[in-house]
N, C-alpha and C positions, 0 to 999 in steps of 0.2 A: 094627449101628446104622444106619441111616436117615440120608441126607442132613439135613443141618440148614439150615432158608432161614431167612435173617437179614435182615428189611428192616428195618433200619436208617436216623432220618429225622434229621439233624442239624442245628436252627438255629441262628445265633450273631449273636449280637445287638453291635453294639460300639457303644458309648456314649462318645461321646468330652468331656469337662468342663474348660471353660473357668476357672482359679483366679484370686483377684486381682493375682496374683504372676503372671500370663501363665504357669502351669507347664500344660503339656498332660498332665489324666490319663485314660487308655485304660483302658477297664473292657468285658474283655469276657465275658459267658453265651454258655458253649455249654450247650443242652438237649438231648438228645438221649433219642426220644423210639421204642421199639420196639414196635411193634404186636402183635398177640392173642400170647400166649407159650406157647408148649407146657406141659404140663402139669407143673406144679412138681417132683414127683418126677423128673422128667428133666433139669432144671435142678441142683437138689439136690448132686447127689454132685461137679457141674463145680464149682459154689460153693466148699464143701468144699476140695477139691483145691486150687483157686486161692489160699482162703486161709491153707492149711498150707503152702505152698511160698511163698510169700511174706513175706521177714521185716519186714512192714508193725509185728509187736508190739517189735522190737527200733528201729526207727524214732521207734515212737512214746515209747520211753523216754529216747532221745537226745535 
């Protein structure tokens, strides 16, 4: 396999809101934003992999 370049652009935005209760609420977006992707099938099988080793469905039923 081929080195893989990742340029990777991260902005994070934090929004800070003032309530009338003086409470300070932090609301922060990160976007993160990767440029031209290699062609899907080569992404594909990583996908995959990531999401069967991950027990992201037994999470989601708890």
């Amino acid at each position: 396999m081929y080195p893989t370049r990742v340029t990777t652009t991260t902005t994070t935005t934090t929004i800070t809101t003032t309530t009338d209760n003086n409470n300070i609420i932090t609301t922060t977006t990160t976007a993160t934003t990767i440029p031209p992707l290699p062609p899907i099938t080569t992404i594909l099988p990583t996908t995959k992999h990531l999401k069967t080793n991950r027990p992201t469905r037994r999470a989601h039923h708890n």
